[in-house]
C-alpha positions as CSV (number, residue, x, y, z in Angstrom):
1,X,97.3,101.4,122.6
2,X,99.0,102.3,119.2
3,X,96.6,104.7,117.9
4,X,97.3,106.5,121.5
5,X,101.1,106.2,121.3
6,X,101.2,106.9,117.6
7,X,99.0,110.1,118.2
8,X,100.8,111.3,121.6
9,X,104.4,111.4,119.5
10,X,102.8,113.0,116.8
11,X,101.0,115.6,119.1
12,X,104.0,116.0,121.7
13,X,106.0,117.0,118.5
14,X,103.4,119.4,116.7
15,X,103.2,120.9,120.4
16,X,106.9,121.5,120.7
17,X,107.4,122.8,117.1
18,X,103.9,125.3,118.0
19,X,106.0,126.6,121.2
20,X,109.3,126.8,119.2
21,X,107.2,129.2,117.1
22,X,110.1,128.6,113.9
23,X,108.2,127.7,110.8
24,X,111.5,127.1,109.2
25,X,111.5,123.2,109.5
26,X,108.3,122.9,111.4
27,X,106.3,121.1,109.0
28,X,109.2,118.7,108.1
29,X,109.6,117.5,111.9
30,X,105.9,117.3,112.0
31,X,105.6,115.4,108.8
32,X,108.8,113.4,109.9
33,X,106.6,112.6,112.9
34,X,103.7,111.3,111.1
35,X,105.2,109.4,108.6
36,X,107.6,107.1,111.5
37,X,104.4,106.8,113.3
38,X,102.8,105.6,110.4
39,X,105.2,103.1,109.6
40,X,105.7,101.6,113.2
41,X,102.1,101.4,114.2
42,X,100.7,100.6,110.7
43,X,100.7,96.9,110.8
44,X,99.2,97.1,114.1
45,X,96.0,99.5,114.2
46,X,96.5,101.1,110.5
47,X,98.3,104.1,112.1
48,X,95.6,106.2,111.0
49,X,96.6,108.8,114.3
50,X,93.9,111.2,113.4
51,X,89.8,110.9,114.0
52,X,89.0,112.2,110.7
53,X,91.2,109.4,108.7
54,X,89.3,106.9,111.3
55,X,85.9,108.2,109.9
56,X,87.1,108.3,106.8
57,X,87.5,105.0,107.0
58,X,84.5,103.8,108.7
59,X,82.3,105.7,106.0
60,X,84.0,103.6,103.2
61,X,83.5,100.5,105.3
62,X,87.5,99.7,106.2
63,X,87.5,99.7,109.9
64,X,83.9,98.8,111.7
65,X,82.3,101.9,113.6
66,X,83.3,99.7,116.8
67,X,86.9,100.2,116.2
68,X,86.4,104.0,114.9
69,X,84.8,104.8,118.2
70,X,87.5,103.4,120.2
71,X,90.3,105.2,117.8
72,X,88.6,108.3,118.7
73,X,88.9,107.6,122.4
74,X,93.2,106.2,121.8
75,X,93.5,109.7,119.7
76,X,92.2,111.8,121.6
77,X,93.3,110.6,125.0
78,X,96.7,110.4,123.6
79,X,96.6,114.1,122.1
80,X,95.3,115.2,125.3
81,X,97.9,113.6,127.2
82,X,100.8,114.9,124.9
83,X,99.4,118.1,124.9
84,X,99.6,118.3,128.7
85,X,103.3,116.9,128.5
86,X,104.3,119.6,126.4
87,X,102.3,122.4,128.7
88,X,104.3,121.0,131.4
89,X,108.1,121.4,129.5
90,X,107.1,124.7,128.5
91,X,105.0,126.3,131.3
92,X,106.4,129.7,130.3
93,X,105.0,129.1,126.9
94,X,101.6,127.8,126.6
95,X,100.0,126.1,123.7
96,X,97.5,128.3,121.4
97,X,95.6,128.0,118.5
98,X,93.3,130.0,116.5
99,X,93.7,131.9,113.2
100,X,97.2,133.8,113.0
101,X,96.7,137.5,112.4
102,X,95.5,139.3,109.8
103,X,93.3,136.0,108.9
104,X,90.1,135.2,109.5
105,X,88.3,132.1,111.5
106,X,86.8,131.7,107.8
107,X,90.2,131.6,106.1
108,X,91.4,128.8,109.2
109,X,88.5,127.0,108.4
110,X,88.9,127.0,104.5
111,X,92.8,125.6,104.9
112,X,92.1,123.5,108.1
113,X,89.1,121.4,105.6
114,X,91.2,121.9,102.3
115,X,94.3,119.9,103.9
116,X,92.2,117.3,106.5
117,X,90.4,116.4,103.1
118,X,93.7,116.1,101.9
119,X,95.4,113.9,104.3
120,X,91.9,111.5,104.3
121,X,91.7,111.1,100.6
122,X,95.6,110.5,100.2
123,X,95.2,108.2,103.3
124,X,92.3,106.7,101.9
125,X,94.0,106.0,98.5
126,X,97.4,104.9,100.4
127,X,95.9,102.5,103.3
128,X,92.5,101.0,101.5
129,X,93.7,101.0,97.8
130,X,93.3,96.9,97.2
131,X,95.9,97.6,94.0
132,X,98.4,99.3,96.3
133,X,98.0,96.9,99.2
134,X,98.4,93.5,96.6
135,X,101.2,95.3,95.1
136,X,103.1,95.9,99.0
137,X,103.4,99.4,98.3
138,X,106.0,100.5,101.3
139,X,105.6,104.0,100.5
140,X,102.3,104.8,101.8
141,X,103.2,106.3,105.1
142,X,105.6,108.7,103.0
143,X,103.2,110.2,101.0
144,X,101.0,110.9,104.0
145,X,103.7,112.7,105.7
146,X,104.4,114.9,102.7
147,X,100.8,115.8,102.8
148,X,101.9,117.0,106.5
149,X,104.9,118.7,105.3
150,X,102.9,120.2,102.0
151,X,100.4,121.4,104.4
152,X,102.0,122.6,107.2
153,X,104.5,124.9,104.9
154,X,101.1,126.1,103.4
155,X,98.2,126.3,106.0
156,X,100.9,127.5,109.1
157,X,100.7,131.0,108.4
158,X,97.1,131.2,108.4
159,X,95.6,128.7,110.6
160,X,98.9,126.8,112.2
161,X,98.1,123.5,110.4
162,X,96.3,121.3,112.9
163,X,94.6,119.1,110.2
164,X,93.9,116.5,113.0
165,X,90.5,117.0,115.9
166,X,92.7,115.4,118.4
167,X,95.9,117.8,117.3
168,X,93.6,121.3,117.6
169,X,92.1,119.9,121.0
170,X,95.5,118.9,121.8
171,X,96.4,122.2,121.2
172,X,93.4,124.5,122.5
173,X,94.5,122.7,126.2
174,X,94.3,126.1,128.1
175,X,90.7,126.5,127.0
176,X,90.4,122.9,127.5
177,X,89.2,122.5,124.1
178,X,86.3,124.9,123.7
179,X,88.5,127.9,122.3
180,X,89.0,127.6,118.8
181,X,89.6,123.9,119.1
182,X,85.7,122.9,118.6
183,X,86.1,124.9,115.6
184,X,88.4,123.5,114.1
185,X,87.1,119.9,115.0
186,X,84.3,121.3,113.1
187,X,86.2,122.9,110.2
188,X,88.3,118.7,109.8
């Protein structure tokens, strides 16, 4: 249930910011979004709220492939979900994604896998570090917003910054995922 509520806010708000179409303070509401997810949910699933942090993590041996599987399903139900909530506020505006013009799908892809590799190997160092956990660090969900923020400010303008498979289906909802959303499940 948390990795599901932790990913619907988190989606619900990247699809409101995507229909505000401002990239002014975008990325901080988005990161904002991420990192109070983080915190509330962390104690309780990890608050990873993003497949590719949950594979991440089952490839390093942190959460059991049992648990990664049913993340996947909380995400991207919960994306899904959100993603339809925000289609139904803003009917007039539907949610799109794909490469924002004059880039390419290949420039998307490059900054959709620079910054999901980002966001996994900072999340990686943050939530499995034994050094950082022994020590209490209470900062981790911080840096893994800033990633968001860092990123979204950066990747936006080519490739609107989903960095998350349940996010870019989330987002591809009118094509019901097989627009550009596969792709970029592919590209993170």
């Amino acid at each position: 249930i948390a990795e599901f509520v932790g990913t619907f806010v988190l989606m619900f708000t990247v699809g409101c910011c995507a229909v505000d179409g401002s990239n002014v303070w975008n990325p901080l509401a988005i990161g904002s979004a991420y990192m109070a997810m983080v915190y509330a949910l962390g104690q309780v699933s990890g608050g990873n709220l993003n497949p590719a942090i949950s594979l991440a993590l089952g490839l390093i041996g942190d959460l059991p492939w049992s648990d990664v599987l049913n993340y996947w399903s909380a995400q991207l139900l919960g994306g899904l979900a959100a993603a339809g909530c925000v289609t139904a506020l803003h009917s007039q505006q539907p949610l799109e994604l794909g490469p924002v013009a004059p880039f390419a799908g290949c420039h998307a892809a490059c900054v959709e896998m620079l910054y999901t590799f980002m966001l996994c190997f900072v999340a990686l160092n943050c939530m499995s570090s034994r050094r950082i956990i022994a020590d209490g660090n209470g900062f981790y969900a911080l840096a893994i917003g800033f990633v968001m923020v860092a990123g979204g400010y950066a990747a936006s303008p080519v490739s609107l910054a989903a960095f998350n498979p349940a996010i870019a289906i989330g987002l591809d909802i009118k094509r019901f995922g097989f627009g550009w959303g596969i792709w970029y499940v592919l590209f993170e």
